[in-house]
N, C-alpha and C positions, 0 to 999 in steps of 0.2 A: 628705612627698615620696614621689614614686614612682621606685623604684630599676628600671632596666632600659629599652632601647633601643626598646624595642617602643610602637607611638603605644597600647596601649590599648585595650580590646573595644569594640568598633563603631565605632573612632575612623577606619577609613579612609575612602578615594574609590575610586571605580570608576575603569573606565576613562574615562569622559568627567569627571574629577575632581569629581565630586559622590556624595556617599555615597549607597549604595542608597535610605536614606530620603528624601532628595532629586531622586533622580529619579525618583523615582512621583509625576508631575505633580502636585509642592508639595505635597504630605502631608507631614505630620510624625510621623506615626506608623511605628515599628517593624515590618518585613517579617518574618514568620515565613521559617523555611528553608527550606517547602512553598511558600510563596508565593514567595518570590526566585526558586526555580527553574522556576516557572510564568511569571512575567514571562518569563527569557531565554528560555522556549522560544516566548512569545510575540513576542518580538523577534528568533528564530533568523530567517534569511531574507529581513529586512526590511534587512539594511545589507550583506549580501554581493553584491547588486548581481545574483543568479543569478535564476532562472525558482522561481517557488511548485510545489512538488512537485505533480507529477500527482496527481489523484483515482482512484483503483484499488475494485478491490472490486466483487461481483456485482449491486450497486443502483444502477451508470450505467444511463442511457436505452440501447436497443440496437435495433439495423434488424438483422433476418435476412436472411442473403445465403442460405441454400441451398433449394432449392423443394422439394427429397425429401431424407431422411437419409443421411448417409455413413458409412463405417466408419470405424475408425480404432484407435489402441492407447493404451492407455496408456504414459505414459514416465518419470512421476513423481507419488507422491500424497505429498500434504503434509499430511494429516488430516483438512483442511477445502477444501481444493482441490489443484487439480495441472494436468499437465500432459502434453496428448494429440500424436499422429501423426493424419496423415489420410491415407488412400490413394489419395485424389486430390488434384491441385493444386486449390487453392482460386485462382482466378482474380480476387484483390481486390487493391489496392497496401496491405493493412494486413496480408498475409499474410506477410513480410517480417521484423515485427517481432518480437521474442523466439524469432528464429530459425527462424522457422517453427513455431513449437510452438503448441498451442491451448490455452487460459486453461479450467479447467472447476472450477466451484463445488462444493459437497457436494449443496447445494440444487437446482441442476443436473439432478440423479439421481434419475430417477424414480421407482427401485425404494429410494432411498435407502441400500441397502448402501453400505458403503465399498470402493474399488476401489484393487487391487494393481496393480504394474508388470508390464505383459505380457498384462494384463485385455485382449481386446477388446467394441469398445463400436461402438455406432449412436449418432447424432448430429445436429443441426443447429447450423449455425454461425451466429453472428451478429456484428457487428461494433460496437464501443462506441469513446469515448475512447483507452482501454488497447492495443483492437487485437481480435484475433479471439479470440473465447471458442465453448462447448459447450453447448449448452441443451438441453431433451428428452432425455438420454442414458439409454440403455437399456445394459446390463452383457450381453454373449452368455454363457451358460453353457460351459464349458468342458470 
């Protein structure tokens, strides 16, 4: 006999009362730990009833809104991307979003240096899914 209150290794149910092994459409085989936590992440989403997170990142489709380059500053660099000022309004209803600030890639940069807070920069704008981003940017020497 087994001494102790506890049902036993593997012996529970999930929350919808079927053991992990069971609810991997009727398999019977054993989940690795790798794989249970790739299911939930595969199920996050799908029962909270909310919207599927946006698609972010410098490889959405993009329509350029500006016909010549604008200035603008840097206000935040993240290693791989950041976030620019414009010295002019941008006259688009997605300019709005993430507070006015412009979305700019590393790839973005033509001379490909990395860029500091306070950098000024040349630019074209374009506008994606996400909102207003920076393409063509050019770093002014300082």
């Amino acid at each position: 006999t087994v001494c102790g209150k506890g049902k036993g290794k593997g012996k529970g149910k999930g929350k919808n009362g079927k053991s992990t092994t069971e609810a991997v459409a009727g398999t019977s085989q054993k989940l690795s730990m790798v794989e249970k936590l790739k299911l939930k992440r595969r199920r996050r989403g799908q029962d909270d009833g909310g919207e599927p997170k946006q698609a972010g990142g410098p490889d959405l489709p993009r329509e350029r809104v500006t016909v010549m380059p604008v200035a603008g500053e840097v206000i935040e660099w993240k290693g791989k991307f950041g976030w620019l000022s414009c010295s002019e309004d941008i006259d688009h209803e997605a300019a709005a979003k993430h507070d006015g600030r412009i979305y700019l890639h590393a790839k973005d940069i033509l001379t490909g240096e990395p860029l500091k807070p306070g950098a000024a920069v040349e630019f074209h704008v374009y506008v994606d899914p996400s909102g207003l981003g920076a393409e063509e940017v050019i770093p002014h020497s300082t």
